[in-house]
C-alpha positions in Angstrom: 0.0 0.0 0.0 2.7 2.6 1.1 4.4 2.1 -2.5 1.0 3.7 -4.2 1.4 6.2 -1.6 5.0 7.0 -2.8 3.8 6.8 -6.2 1.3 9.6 -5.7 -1.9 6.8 -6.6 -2.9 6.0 -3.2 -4.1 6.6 -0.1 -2.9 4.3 3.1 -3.9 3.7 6.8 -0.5 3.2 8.4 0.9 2.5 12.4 1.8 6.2 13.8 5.8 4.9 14.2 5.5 4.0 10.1 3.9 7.1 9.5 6.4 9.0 11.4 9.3 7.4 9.5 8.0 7.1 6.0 7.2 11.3 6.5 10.6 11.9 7.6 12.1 9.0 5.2 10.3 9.7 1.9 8.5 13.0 2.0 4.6 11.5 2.7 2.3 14.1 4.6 0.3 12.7 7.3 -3.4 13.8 7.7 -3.8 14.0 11.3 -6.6 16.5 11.1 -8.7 14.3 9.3 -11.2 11.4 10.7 -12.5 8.2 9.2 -15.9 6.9 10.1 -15.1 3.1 9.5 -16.0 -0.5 10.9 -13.1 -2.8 11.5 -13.2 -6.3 11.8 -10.6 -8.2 14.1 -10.2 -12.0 12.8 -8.0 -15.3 13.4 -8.4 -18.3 13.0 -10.7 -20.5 14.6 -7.9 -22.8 15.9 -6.3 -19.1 17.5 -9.3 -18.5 19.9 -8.3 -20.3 23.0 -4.3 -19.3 22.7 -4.2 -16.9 25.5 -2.9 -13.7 23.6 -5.3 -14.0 21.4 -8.1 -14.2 24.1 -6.3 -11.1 25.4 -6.8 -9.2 22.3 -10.2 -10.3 21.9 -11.1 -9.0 25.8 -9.6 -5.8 25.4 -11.4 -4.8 22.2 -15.0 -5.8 24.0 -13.8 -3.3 27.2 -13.1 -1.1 24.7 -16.2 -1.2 22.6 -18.6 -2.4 24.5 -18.9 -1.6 28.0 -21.9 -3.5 29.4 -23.3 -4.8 25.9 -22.4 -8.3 26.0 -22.4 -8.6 22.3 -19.8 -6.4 21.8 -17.0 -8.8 22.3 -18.8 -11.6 20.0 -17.2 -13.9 18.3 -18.6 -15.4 15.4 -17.6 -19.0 14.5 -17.3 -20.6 10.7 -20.7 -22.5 10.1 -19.5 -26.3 10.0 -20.1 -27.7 6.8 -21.2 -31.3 6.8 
């Protein structure tokens, strides 16, 4: 993605540490007046969800998000085909 940005083409979401470097490395302006209504969707895979980082991850984003709405740290399985 960064090398459409460098080309002038595109248009990235980047870490603040890359941004940081690639506007002191390569000359890229960073819009940090500028906010994005978006949705984004964590994922692993199903195998993942009991490994303890992971569970972690998953925790933090429902304190985050959700507060006292239990479906905000949901996690929706693969339908098992068969």
């Amino acid at each position: 993605m960064l090398a459409l940005v460098r080309s002038g083409v595109g248009l990235s979401l980047a870490r603040d540490s890359l941004a940081m470097r690639e506007s002191q490395s390569e000359g890229l302006v960073i819009a940090d007046r500028v906010g994005i209504d978006t949705t984004l969707t964590f994922i692993c895979r199903n195998a993942s969800l009991n490994d303890a980082v992971v569970r972690a991850a998953f925790d933090a984003l429902a304190r985050a998000r959700g507060g006292d709405d239990p479906a905000a740290g949901a996690v929706h399985r693969p339908a098992q085909s068969g």
